[in-house]
N, CA, C and O of each residue as an XYZ file, in Angstrom:
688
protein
N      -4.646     22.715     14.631
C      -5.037     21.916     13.481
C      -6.271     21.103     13.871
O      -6.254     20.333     14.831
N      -7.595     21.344     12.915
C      -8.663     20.466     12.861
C      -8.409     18.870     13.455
O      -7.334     18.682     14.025
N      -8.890     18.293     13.397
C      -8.567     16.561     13.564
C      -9.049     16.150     12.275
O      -8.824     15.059     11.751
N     -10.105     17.619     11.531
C     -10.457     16.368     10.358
C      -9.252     16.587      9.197
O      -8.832     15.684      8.474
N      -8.620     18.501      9.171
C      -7.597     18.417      9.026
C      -6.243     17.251      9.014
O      -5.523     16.822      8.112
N      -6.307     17.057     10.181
C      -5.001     16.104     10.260
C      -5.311     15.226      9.558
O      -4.510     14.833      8.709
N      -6.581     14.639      9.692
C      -6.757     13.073      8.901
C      -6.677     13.365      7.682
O      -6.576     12.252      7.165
N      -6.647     14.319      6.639
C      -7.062     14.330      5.464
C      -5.486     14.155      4.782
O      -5.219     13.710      3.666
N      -4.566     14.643      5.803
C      -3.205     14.244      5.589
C      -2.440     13.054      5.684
O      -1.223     13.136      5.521
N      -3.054     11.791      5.961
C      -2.846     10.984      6.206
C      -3.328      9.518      5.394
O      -4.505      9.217      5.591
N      -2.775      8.869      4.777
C      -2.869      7.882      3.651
C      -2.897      6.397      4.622
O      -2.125      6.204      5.560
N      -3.870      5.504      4.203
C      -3.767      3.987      4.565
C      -4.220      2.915      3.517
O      -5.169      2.776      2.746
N      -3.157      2.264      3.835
C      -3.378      0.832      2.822
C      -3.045      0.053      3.854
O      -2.118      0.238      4.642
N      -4.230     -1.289      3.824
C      -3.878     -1.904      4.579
C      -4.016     -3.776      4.206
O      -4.625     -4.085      3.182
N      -3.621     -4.520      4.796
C      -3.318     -6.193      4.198
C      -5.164     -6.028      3.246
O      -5.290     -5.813      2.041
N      -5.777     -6.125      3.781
C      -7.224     -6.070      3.339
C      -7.735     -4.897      2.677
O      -8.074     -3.995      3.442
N      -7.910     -4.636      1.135
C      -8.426     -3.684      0.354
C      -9.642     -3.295      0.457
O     -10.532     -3.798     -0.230
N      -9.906     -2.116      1.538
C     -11.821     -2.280      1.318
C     -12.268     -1.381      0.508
O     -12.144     -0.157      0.479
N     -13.065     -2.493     -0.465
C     -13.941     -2.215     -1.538
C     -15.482     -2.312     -1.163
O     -16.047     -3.172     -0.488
N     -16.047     -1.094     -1.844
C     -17.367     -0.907     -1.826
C     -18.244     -1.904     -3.617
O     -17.749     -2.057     -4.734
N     -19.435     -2.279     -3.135
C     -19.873     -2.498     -4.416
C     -20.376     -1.641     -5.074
O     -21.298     -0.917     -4.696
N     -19.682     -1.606     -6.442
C     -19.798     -0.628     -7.433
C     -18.502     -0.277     -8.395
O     -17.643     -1.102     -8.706
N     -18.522      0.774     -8.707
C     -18.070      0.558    -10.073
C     -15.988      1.001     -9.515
O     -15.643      1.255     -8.361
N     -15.388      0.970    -10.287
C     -13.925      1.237     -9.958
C     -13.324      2.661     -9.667
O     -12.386      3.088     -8.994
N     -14.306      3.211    -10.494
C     -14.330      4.817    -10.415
C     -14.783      5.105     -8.873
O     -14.004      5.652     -8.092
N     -15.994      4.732     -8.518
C     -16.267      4.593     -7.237
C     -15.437      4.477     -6.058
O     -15.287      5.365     -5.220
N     -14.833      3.173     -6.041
C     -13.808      2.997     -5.288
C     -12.615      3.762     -5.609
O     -12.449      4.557     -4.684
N     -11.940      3.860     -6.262
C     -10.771      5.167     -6.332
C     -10.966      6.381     -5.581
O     -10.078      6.941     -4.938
N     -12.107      6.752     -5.680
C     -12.844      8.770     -5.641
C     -13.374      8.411     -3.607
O     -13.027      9.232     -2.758
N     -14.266      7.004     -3.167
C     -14.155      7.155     -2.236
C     -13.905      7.337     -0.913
O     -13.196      6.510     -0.338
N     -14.471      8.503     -0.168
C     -13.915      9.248      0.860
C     -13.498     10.832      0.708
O     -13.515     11.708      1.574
N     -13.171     10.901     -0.479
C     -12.741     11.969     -1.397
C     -13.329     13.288     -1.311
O     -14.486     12.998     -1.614
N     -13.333     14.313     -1.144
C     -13.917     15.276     -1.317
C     -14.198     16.283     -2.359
O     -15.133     17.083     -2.332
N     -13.425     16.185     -3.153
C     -13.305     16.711     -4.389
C     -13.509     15.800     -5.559
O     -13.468     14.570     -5.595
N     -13.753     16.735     -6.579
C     -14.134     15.389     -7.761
C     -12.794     15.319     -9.258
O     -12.207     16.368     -9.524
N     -12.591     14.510     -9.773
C     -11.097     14.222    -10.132
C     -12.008     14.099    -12.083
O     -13.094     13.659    -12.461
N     -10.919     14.695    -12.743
C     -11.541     14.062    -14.025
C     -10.508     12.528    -14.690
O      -9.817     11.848    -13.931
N     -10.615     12.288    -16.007
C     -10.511     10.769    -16.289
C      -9.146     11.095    -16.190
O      -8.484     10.415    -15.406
N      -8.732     11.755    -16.652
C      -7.146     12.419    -16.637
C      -6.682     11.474    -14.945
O      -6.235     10.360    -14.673
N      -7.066     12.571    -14.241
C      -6.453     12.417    -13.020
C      -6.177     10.659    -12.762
O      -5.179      9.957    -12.600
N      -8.136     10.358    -12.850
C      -7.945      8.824    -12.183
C      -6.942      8.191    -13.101
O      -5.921      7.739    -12.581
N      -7.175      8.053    -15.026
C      -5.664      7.073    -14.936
C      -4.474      7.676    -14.569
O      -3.630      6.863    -14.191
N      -4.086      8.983    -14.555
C      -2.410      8.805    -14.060
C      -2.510      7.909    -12.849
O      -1.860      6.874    -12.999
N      -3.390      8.047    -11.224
C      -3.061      7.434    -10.123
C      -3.103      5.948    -10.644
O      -2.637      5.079     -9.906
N      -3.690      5.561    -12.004
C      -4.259      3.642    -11.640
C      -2.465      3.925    -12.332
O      -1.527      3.412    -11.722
N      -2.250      4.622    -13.391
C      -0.712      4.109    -14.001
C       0.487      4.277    -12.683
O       1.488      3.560    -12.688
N       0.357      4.824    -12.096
C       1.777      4.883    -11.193
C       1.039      3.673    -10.170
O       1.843      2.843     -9.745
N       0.138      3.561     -9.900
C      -0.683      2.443     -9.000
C      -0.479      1.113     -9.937
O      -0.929      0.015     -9.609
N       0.179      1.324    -11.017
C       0.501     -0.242    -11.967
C      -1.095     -1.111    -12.061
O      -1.268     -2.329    -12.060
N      -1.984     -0.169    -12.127
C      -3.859     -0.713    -12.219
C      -3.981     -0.465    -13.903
O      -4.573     -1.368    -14.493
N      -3.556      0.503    -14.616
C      -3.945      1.028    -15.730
C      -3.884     -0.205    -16.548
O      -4.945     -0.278    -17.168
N      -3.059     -1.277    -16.843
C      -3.568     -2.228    -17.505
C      -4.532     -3.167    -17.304
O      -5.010     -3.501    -18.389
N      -4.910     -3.605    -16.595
C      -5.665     -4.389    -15.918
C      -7.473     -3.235    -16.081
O      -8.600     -3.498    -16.499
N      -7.015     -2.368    -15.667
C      -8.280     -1.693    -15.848
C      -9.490     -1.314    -17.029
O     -10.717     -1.238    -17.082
N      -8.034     -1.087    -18.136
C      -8.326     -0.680    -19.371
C      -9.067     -1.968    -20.193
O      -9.923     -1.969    -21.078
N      -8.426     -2.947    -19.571
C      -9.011     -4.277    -19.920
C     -10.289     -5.061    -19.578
O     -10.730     -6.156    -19.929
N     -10.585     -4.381    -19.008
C     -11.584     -4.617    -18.318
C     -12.843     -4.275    -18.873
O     -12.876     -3.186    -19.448
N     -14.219     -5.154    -18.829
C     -15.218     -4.682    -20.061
C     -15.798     -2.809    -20.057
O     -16.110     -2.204    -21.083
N     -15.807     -2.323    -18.909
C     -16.075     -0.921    -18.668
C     -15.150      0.203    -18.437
O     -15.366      1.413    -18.497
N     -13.910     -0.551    -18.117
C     -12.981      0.414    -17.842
C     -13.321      1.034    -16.633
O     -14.071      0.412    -15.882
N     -12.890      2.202    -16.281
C     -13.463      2.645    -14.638
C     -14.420      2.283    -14.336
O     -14.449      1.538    -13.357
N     -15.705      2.637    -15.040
C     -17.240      2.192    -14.328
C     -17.527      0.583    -14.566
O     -18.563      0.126    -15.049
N     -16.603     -0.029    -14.207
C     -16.546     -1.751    -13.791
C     -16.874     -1.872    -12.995
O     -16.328     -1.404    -11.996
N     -18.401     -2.857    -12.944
C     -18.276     -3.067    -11.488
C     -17.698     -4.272    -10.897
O     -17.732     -5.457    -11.226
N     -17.100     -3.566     -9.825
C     -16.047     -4.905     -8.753
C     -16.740     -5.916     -7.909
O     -16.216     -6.892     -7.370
N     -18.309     -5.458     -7.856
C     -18.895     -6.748     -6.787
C     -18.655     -6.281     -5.303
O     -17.882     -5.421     -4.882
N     -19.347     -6.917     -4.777
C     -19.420     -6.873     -3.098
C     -18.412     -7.560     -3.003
O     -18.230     -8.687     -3.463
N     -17.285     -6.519     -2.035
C     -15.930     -6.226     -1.368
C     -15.309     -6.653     -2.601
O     -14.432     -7.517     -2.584
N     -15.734     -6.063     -3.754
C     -14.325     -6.184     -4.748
C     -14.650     -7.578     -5.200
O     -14.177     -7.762     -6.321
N     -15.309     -8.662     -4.715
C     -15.061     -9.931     -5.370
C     -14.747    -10.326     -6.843
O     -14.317    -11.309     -7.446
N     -15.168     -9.094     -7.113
C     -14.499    -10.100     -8.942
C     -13.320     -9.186     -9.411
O     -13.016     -9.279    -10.600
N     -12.753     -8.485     -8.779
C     -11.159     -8.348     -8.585
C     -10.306     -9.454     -7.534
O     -10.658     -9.882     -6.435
N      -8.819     -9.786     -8.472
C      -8.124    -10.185     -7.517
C      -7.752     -9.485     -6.514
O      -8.186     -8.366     -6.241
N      -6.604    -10.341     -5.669
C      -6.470    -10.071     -4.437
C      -5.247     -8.290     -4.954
O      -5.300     -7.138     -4.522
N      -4.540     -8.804     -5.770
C      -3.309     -7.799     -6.509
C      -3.888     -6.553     -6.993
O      -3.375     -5.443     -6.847
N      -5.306     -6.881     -7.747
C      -6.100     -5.649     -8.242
C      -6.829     -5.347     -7.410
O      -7.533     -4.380     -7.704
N      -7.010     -5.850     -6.264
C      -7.668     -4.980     -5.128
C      -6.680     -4.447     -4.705
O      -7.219     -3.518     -4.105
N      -5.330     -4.273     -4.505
C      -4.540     -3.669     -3.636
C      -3.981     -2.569     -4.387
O      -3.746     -1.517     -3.792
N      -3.718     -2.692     -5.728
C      -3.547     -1.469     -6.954
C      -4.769     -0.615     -6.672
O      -4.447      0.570     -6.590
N      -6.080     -0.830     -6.494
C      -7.030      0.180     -6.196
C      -6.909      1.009     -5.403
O      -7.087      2.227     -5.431
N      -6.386     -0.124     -4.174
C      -6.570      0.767     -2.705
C      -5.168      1.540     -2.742
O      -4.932      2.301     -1.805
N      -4.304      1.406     -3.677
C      -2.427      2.292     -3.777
C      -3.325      3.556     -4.217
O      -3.445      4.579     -3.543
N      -3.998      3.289     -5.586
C      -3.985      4.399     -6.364
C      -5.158      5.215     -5.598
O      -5.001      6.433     -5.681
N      -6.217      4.831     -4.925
C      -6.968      6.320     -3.918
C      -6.364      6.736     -2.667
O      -6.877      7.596     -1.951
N      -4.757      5.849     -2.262
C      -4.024      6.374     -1.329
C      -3.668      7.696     -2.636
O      -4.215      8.762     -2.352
N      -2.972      7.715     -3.763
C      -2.730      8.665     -4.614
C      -3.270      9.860     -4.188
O      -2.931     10.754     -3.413
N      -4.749      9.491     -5.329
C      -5.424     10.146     -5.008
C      -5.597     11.404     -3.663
O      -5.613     12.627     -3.806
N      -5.686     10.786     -2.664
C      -5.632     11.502     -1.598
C      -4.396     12.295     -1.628
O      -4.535     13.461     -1.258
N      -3.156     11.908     -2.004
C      -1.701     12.769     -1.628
C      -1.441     12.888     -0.483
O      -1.198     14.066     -0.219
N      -1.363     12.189      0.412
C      -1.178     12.095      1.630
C      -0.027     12.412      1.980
O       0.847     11.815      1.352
N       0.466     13.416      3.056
C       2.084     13.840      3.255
C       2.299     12.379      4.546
O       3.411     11.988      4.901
N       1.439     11.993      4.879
C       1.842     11.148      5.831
C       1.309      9.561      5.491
O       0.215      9.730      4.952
N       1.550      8.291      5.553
C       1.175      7.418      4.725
C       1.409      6.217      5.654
O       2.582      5.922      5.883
N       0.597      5.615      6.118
C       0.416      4.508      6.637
C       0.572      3.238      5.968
O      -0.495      3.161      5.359
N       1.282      2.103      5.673
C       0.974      0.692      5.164
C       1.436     -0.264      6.019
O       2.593     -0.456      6.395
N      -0.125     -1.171      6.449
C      -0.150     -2.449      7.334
C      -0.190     -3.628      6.714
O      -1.145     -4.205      6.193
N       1.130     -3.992      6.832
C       0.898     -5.389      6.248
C       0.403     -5.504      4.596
O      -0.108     -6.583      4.298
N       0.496     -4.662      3.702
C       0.448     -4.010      2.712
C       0.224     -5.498      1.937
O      -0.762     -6.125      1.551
N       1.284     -5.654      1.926
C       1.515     -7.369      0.619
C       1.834     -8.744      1.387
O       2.661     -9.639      1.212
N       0.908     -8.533      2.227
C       1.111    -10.385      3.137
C      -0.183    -11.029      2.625
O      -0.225    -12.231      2.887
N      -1.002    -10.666      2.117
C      -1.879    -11.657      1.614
C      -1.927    -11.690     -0.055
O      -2.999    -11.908     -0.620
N      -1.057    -11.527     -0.587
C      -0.765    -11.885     -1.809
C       0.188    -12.681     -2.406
O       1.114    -12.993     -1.658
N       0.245    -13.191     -3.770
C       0.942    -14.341     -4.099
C       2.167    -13.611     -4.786
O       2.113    -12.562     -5.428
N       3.232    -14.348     -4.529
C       5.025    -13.703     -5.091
C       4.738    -12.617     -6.212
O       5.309    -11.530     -6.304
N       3.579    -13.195     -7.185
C       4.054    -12.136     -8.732
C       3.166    -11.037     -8.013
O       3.760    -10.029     -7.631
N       1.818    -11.130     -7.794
C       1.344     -9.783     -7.529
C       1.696     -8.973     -6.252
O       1.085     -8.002     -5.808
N       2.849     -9.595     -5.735
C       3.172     -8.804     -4.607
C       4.535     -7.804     -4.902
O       5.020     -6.848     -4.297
N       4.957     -8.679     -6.394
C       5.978     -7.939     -6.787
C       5.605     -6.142     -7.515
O       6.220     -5.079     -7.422
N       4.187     -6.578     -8.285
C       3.839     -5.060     -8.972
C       3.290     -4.450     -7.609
O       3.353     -3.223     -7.546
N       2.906     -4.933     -6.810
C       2.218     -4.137     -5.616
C       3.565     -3.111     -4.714
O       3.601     -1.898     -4.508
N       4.394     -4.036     -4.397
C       5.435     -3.481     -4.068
C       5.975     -2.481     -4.968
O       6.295     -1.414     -4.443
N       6.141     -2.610     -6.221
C       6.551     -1.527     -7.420
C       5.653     -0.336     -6.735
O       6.105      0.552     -6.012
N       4.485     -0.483     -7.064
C       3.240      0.662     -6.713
C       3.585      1.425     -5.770
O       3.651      2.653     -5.737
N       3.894      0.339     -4.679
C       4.578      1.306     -3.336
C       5.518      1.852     -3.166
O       5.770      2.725     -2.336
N       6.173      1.374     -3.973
C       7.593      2.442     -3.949
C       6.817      3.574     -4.765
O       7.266      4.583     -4.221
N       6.176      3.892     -5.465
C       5.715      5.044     -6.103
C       5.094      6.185     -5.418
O       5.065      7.361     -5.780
N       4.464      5.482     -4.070
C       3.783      5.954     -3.324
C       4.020      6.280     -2.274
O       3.115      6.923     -1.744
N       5.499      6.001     -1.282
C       5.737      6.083     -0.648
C       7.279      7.306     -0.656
O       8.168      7.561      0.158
N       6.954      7.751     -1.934
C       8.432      9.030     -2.643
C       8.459      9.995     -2.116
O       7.674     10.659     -2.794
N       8.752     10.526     -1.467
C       8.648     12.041     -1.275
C       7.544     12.036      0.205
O       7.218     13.114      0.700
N       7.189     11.084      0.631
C       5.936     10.895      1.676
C       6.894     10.515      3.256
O       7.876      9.777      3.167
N       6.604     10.923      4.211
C       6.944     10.537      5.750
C       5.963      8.860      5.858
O       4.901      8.688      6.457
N       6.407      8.287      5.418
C       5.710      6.317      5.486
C       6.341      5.774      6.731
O       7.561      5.783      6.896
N       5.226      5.154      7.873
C       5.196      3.920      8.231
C       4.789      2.426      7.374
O       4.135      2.063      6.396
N       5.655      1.856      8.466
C       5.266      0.467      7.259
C       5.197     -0.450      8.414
O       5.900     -0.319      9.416
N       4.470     -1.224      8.268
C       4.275     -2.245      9.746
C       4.186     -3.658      8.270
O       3.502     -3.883      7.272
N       5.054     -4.112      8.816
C       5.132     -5.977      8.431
C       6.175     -6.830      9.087
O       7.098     -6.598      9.868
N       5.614     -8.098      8.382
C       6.586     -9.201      9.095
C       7.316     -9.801      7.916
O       8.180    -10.659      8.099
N       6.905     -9.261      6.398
C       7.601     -9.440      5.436
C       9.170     -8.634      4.915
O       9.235     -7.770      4.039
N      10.130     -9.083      5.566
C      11.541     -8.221      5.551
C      11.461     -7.500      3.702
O      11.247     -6.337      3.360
N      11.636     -8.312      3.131
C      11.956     -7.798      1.543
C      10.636     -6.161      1.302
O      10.513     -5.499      0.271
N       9.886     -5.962      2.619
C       8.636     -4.775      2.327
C       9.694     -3.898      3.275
O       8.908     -3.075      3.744
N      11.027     -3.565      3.857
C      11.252     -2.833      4.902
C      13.022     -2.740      4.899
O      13.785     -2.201      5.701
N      13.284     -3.502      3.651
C      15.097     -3.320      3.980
C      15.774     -2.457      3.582
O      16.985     -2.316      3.751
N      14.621     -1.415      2.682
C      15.188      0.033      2.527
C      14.765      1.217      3.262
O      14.777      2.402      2.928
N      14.387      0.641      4.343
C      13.332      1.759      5.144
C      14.821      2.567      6.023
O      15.694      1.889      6.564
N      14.828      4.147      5.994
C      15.881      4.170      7.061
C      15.570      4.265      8.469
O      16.397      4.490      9.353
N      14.559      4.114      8.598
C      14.591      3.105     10.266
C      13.740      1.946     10.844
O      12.621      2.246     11.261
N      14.063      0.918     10.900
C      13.247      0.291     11.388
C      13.472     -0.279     12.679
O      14.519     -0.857     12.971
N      12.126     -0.065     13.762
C      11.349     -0.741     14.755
C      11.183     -1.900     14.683
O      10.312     -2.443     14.004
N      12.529     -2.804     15.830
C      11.986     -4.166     15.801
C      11.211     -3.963     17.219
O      11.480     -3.250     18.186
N       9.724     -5.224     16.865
C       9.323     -5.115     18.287
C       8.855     -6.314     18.410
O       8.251     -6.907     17.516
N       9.155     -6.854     19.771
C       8.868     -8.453     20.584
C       8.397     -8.131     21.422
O       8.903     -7.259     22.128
N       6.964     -8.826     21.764
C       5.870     -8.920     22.546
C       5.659     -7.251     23.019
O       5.403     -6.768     24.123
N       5.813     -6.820     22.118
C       4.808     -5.353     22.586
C       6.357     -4.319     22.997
O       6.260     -3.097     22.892
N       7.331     -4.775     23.324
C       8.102     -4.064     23.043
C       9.512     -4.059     22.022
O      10.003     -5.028     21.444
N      10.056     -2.389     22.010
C      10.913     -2.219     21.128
C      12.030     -3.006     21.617
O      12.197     -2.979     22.837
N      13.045     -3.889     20.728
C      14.205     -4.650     21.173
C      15.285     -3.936     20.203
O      16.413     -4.421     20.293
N      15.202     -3.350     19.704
C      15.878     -2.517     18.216
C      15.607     -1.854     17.355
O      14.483     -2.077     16.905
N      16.251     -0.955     16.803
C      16.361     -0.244     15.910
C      17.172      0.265     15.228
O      18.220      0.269     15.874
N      17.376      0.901     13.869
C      18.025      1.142     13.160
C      18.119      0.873     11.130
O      17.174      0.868     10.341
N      19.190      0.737     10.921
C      18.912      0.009      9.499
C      18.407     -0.982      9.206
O      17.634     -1.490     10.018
N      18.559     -1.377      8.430
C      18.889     -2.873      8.146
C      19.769     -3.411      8.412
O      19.692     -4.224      9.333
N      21.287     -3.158      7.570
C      22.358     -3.178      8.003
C      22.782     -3.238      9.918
O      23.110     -4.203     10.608
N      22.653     -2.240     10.169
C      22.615     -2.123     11.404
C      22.022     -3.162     12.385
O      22.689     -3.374     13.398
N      21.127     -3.684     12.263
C      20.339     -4.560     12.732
C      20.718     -5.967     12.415
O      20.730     -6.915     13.201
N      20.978     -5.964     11.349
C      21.424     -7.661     10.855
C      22.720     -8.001     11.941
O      22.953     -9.140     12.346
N      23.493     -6.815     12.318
C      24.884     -6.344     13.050
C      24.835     -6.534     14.410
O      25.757     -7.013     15.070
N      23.577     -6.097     14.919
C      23.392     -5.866     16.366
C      22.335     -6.308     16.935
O      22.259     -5.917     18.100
N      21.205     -7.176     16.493
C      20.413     -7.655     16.705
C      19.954     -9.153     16.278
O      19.657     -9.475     15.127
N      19.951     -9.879     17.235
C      20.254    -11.525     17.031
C      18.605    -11.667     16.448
O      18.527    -11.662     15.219
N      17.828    -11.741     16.895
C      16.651    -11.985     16.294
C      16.111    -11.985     15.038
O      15.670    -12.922     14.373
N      16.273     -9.854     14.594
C      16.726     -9.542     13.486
C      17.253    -10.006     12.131
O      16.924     -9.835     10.957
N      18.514    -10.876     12.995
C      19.467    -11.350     11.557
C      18.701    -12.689     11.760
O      18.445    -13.113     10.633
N      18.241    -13.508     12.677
C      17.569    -14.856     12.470
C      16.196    -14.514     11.174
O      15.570    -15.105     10.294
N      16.261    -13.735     11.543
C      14.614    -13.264     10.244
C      14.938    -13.486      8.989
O      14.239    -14.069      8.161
N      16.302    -12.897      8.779
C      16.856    -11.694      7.288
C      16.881    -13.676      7.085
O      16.203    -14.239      6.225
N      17.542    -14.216      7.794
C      18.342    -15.655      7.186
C      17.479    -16.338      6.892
O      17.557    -17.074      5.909
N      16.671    -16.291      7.485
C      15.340    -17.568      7.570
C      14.329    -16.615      6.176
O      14.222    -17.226      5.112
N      13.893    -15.688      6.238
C      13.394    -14.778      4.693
C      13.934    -14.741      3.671
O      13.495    -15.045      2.562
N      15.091    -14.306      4.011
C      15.811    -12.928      2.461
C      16.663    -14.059      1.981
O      17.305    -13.666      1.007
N      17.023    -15.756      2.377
C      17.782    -16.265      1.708
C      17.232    -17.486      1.122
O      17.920    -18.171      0.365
């Protein structure tokens, strides 16, 4: 397998949405190799929970977002960067820290998004936000560089003191 192969299989979203300046269409399609018609881009902004926000918007796709996105929020920058993970179809799917720099409501549709995106896909998920990982069926706890546990959630809340200090001090 190519390496550029491999990469083309492989999806990232990460805490920071990088946006190019220019229009929304732009950012969705780039990196892309192929070219998508209007069809395509709204289904990814609708399962990406972008399609309202977009439509609203004075241009609709060819909006421009400003240098790094600035005149999108932090929530509609991260619906962008879900829906050209889409786009891509990635069988393998990376998300870092996905929704730690966003505020409770837009982290709630962001999270929606990701569950959309993460269906049927082999997903890592790297955070320190428990409520992004308590349905994951395995998770990697790791302290100072190494693994101290693994398993469920469940499992972990069970057998791992640290673990359940998190869930208590987060999830309650």
């Amino acid at each position: 397998i190519s390496l550029h192969s491999w990469r083309r299989q492989i999806g990232y979203v990460s805490q920071e949405s990088a946006m190019l300046s220019g229009s929304i269409r732009d950012n969705l399609t780039y990196g892309l190799e192929q070219e998508f018609s209007e069809d395509e881009l709204w289904k990814v902004a609708k399962l990406a929970y972008a399609e309202t926000f977009i439509r609203e918007l004075p241009k609709g796709l060819d909006t421009e977002v400003g240098e790094r996105g600035m005149k999108l929020s932090g929530g509609q920058r991260q619906r962008i960067s879900i829906a050209r993970a889409f786009l891509r179809d990635p069988k393998i799917l990376m998300l870092d820290e996905a929704t730690a720099s966003l505020d409770s409501q837009s982290e709630g549709v962001v999270q929606q998004a990701l569950s959309n995106l993460m269906e049927g896909r082999t997903t890592f998920v790297i955070a320190h936000r428990l409520s992004t990982i308590v349905h994951a069926d395995k998770i990697i706890f790791i302290e100072h560089g190494r693994i101290t546990g693994m398993g469920t959630h469940g499992e972990l809340v069970a057998n791992h003191e640290l673990y359940r200090s998190f869930v208590e001090h987060q999830l309650t």
